[in-house]
N, CA, C and O atoms as a GROMACS GRO file, in nm:
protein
  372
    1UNK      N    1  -0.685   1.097   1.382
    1UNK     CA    2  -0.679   0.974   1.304
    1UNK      C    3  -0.738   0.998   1.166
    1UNK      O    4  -0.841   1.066   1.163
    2UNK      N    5  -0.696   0.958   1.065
    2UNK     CA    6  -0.699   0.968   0.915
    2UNK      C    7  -0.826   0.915   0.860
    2UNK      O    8  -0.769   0.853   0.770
    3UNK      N    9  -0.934   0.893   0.842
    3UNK     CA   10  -1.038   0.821   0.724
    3UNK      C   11  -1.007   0.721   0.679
    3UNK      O   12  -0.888   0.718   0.649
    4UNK      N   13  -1.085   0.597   0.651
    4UNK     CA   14  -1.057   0.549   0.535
    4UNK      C   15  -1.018   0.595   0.412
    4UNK      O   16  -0.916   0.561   0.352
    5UNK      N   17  -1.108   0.679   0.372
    5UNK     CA   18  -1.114   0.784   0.236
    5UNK      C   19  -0.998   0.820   0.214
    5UNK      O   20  -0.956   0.814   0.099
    6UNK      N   21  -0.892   0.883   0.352
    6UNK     CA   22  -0.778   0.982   0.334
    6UNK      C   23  -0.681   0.883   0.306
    6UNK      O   24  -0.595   0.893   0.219
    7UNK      N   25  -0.701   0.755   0.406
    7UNK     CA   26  -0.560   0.656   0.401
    7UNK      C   27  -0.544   0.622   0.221
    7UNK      O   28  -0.441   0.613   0.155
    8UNK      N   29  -0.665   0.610   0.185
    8UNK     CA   30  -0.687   0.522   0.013
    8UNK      C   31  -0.604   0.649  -0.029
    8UNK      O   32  -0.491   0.640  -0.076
    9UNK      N   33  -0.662   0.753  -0.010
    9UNK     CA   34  -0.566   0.908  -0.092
    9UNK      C   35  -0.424   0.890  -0.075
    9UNK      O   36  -0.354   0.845  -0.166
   10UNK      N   37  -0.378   0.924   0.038
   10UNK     CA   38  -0.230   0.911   0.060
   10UNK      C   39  -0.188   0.761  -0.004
   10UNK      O   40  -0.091   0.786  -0.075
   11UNK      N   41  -0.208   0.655  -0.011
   11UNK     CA   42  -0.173   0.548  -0.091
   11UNK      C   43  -0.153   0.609  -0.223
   11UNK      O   44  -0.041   0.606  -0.274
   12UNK      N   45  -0.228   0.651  -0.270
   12UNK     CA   46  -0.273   0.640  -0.423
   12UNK      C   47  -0.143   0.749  -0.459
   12UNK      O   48  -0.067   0.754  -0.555
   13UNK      N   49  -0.154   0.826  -0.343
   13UNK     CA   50  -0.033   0.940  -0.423
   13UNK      C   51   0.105   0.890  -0.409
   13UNK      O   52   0.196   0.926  -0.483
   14UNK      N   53   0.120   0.798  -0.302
   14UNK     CA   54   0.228   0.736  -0.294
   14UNK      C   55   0.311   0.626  -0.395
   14UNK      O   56   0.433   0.609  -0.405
   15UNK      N   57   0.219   0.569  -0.452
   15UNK     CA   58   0.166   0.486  -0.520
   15UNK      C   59   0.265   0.523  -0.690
   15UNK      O   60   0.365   0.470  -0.740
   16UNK      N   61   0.152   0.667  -0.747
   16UNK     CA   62   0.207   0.757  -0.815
   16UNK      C   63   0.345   0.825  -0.825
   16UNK      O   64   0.418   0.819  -0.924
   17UNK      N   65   0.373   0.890  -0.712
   17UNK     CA   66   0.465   0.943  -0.690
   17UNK      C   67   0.605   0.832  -0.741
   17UNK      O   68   0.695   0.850  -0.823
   18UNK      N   69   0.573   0.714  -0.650
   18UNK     CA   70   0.695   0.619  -0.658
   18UNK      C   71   0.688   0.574  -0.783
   18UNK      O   72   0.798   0.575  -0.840
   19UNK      N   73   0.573   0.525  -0.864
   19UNK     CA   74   0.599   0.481  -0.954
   19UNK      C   75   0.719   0.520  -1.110
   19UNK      O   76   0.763   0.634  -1.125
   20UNK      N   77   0.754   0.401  -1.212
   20UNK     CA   78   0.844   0.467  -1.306
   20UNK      C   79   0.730   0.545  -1.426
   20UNK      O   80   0.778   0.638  -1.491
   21UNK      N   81   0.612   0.514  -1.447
   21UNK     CA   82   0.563   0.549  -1.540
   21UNK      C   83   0.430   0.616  -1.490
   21UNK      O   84   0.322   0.588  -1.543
   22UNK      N   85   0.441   0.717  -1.372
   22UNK     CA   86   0.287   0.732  -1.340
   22UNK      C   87   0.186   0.797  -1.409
   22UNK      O   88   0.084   0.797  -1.341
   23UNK      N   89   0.169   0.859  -1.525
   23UNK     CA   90   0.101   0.888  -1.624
   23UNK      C   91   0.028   0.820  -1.695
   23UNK      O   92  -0.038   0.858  -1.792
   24UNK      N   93   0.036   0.689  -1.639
   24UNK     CA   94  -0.019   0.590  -1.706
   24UNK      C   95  -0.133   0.513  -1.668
   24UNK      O   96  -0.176   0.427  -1.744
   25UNK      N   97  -0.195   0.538  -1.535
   25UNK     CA   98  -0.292   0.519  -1.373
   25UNK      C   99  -0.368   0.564  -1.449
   25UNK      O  100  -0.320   0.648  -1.525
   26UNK      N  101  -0.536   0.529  -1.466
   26UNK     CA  102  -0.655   0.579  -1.528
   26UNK      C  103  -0.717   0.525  -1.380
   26UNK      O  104  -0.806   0.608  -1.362
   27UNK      N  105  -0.719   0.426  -1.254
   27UNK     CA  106  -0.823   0.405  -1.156
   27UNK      C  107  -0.709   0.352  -1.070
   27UNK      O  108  -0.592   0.338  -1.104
   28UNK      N  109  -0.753   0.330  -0.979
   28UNK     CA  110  -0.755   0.208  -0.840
   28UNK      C  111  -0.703   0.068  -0.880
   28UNK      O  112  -0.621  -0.003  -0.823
   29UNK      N  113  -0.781   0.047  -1.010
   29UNK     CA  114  -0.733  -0.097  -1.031
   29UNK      C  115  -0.618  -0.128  -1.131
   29UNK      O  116  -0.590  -0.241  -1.173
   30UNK      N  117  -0.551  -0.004  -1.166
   30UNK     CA  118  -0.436   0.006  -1.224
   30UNK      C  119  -0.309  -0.124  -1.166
   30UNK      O  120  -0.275  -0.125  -1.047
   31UNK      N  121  -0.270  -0.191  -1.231
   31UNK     CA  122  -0.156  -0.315  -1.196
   31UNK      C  123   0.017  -0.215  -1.159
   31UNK      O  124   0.076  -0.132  -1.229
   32UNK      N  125   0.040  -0.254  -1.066
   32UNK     CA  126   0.160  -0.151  -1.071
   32UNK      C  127   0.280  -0.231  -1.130
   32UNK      O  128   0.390  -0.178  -1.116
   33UNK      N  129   0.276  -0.326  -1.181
   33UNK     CA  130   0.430  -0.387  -1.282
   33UNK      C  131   0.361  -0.319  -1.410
   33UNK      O  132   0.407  -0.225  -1.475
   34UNK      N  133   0.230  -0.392  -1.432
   34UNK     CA  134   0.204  -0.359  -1.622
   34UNK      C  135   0.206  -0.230  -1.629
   34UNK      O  136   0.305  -0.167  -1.665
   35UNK      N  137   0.079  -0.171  -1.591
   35UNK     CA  138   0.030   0.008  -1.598
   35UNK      C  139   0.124   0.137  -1.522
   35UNK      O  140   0.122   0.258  -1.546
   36UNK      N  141   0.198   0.066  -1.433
   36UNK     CA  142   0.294   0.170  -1.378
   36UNK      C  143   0.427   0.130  -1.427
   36UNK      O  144   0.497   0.228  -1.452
   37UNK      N  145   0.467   0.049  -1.442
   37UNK     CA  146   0.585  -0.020  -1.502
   37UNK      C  147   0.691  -0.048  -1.344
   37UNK      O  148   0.808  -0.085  -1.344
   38UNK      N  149   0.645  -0.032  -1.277
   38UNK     CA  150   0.725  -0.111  -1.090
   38UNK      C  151   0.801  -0.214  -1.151
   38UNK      O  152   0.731  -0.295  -1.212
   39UNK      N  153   0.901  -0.230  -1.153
   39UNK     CA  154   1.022  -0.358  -1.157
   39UNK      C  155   1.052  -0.370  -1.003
   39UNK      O  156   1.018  -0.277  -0.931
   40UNK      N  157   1.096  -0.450  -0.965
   40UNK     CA  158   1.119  -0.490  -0.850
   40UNK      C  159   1.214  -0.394  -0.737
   40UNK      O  160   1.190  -0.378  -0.617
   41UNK      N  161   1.325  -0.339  -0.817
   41UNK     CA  162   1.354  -0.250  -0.722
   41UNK      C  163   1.270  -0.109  -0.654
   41UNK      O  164   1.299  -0.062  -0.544
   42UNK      N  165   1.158  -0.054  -0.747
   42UNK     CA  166   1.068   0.016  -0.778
   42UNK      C  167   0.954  -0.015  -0.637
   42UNK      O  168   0.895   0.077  -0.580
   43UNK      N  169   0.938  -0.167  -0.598
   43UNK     CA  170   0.854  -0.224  -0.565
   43UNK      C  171   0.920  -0.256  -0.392
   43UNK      O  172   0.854  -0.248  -0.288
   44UNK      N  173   1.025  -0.282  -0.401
   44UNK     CA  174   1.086  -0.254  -0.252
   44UNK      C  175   1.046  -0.125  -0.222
   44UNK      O  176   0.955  -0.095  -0.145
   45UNK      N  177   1.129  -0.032  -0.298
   45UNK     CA  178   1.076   0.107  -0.246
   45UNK      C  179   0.963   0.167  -0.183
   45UNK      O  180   0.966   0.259  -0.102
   46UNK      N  181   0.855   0.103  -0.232
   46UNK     CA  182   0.746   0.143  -0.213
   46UNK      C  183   0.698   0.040  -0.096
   46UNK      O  184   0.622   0.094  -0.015
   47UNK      N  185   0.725  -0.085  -0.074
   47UNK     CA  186   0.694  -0.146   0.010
   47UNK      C  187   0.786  -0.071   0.136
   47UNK      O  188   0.752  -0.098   0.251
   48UNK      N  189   0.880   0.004   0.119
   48UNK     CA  190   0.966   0.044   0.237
   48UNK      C  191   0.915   0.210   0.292
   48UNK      O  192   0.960   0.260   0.395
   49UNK      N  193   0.825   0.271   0.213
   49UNK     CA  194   0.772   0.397   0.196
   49UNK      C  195   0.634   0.384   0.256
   49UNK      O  196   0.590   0.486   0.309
   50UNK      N  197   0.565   0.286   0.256
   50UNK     CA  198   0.432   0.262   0.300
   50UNK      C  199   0.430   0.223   0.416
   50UNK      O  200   0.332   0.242   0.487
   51UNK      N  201   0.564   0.149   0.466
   51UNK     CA  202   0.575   0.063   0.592
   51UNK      C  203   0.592   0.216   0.695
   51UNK      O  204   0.521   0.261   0.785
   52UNK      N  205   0.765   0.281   0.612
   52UNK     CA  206   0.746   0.428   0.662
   52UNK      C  207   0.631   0.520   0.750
   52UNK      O  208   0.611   0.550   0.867
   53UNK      N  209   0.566   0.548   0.608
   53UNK     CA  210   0.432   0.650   0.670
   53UNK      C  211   0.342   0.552   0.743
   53UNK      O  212   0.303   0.612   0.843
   54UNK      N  213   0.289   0.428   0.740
   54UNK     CA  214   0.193   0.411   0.811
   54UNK      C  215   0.271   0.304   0.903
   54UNK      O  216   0.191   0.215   0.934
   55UNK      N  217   0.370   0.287   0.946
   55UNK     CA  218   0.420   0.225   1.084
   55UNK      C  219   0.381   0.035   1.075
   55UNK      O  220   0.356  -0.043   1.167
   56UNK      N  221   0.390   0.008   0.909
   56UNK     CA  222   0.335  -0.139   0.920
   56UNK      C  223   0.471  -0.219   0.947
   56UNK      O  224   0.581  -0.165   0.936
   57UNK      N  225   0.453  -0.358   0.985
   57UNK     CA  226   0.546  -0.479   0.938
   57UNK      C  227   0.565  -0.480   0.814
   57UNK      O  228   0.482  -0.470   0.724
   58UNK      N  229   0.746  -0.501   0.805
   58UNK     CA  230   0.761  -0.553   0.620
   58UNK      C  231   0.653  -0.649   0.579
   58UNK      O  232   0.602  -0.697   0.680
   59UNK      N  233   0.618  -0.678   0.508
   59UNK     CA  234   0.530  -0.752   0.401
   59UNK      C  235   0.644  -0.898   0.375
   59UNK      O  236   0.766  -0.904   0.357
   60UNK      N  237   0.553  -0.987   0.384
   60UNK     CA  238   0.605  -1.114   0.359
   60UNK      C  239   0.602  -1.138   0.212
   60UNK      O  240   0.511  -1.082   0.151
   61UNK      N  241   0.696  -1.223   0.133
   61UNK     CA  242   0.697  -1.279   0.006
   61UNK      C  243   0.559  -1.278  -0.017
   61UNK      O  244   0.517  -1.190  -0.094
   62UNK      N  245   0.441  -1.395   0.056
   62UNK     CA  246   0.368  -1.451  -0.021
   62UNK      C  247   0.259  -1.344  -0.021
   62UNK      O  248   0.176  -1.367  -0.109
   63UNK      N  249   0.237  -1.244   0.045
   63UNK     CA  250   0.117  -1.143   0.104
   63UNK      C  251   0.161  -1.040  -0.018
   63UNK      O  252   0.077  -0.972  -0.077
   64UNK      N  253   0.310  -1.034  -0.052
   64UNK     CA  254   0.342  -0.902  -0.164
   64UNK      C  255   0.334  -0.964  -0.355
   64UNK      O  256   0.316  -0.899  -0.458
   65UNK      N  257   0.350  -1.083  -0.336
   65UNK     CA  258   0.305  -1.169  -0.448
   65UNK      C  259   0.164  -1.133  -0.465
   65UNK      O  260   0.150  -1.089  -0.579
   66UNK      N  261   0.052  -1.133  -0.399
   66UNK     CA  262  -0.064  -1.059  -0.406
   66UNK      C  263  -0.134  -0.955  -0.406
   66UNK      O  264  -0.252  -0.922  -0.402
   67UNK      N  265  -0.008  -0.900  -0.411
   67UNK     CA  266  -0.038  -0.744  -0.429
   67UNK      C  267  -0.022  -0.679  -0.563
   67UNK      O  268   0.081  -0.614  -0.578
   68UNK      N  269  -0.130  -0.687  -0.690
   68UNK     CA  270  -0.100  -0.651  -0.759
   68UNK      C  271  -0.134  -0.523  -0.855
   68UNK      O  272  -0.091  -0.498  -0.968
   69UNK      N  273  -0.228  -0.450  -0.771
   69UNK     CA  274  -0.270  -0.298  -0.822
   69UNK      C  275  -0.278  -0.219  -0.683
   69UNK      O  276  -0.261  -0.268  -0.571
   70UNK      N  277  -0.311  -0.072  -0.716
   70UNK     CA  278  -0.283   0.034  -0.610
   70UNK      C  279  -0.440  -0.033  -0.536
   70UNK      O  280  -0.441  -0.015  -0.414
   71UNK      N  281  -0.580  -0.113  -0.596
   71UNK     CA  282  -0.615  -0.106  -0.486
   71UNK      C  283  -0.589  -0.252  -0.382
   71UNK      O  284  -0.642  -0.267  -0.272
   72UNK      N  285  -0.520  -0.323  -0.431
   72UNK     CA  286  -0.471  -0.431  -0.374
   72UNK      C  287  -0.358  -0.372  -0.287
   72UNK      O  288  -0.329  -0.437  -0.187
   73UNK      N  289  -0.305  -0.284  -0.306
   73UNK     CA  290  -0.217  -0.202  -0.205
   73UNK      C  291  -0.289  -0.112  -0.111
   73UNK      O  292  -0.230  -0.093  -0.004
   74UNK      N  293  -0.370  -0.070  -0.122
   74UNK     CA  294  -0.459   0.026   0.009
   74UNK      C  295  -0.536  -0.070   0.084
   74UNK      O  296  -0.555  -0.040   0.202
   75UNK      N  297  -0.588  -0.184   0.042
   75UNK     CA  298  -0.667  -0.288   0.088
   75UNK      C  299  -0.540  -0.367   0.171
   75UNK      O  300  -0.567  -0.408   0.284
   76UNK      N  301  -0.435  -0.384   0.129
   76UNK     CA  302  -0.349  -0.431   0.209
   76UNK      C  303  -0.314  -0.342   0.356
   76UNK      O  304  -0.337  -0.378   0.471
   77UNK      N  305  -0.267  -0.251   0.321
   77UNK     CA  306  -0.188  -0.115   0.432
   77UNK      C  307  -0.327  -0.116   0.548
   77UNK      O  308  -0.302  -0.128   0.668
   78UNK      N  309  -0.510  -0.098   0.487
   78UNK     CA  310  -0.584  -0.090   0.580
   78UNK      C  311  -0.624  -0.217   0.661
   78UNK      O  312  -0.686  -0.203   0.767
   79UNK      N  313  -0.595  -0.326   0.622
   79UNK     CA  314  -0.618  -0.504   0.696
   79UNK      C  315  -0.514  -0.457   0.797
   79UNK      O  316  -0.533  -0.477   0.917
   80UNK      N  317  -0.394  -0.391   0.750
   80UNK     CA  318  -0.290  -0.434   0.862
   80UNK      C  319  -0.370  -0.334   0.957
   80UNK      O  320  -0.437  -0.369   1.054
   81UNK      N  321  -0.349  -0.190   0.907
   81UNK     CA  322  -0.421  -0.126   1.029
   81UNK      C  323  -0.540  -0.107   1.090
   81UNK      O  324  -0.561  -0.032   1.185
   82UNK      N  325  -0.627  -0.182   1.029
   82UNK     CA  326  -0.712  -0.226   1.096
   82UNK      C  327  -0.709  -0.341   1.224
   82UNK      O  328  -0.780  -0.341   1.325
   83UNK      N  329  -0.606  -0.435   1.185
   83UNK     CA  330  -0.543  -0.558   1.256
   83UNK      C  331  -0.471  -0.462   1.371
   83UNK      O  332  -0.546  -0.452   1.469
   84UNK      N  333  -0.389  -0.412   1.381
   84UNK     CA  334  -0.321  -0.316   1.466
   84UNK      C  335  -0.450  -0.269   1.569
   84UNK      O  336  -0.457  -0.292   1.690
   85UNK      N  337  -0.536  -0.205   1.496
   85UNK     CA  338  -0.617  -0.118   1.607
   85UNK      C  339  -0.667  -0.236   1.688
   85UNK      O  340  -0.656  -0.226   1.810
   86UNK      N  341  -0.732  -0.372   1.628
   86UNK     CA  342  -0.787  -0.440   1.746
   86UNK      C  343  -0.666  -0.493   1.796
   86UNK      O  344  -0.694  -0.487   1.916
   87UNK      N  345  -0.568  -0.533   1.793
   87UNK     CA  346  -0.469  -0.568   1.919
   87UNK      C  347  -0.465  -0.476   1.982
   87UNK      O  348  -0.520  -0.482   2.093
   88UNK      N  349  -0.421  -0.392   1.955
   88UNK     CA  350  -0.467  -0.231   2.020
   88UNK      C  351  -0.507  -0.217   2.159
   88UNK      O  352  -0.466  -0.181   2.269
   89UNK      N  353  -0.639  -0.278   2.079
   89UNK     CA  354  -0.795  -0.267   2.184
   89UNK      C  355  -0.799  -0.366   2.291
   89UNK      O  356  -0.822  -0.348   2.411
   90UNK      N  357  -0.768  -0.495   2.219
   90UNK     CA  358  -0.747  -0.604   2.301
   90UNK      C  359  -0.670  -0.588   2.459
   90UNK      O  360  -0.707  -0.606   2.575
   91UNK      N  361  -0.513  -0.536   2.375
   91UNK     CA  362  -0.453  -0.575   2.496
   91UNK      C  363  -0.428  -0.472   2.615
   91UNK      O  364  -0.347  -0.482   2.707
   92UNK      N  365  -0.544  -0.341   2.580
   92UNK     CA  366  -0.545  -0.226   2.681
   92UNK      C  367  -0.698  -0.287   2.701
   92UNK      O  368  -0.768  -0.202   2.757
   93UNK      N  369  -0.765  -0.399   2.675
   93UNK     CA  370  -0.897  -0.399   2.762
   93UNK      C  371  -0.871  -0.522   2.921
   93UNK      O  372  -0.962  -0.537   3.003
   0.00000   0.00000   0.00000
């Protein structure tokens, strides 16, 4: 099982990678429409790439409306899997 530390890493490169302008990221709290330049098709992608590697539910309208920098995106991906592990737990106790 991955770290916190590692999951924030693999985000961040994912993050990068997908983005149109990634040269442009100085932290975490980088906005991915302004500082990365993500337009919406940009922004599926990446919502479909994250779901990918870490096995989440699509993201609802109002939960991706709030998602507006890479660390509002790792803080998202770890609630879910954090949420995951205790059902997890729950329903094998």
């Amino acid at each position: 099982m991955r770290t916190e530390d590692e999951i924030r890493d693999t985000i961040r490169l994912i993050v990068m990678e997908l983005a149109p302008e990634p040269d442009r990221a100085l932290s975490d709290e980088a906005k991915l429409q302004g500082d990365l330049a993500y337009h919406s098709l940009a922004l599926m992608e990446l919502a479909f790439t994250l779901e990918d590697e870490f096995d989440l539910l699509p993201v609802d309208e109002a939960t991706g409306r709030g998602i507006q920098s890479i660390r509002d995106v790792q803080d998202h991906v770890l609630n879910e899997l954090r949420a995951r592990e205790v059902a997890t737990s729950a329903a094998s106790a």
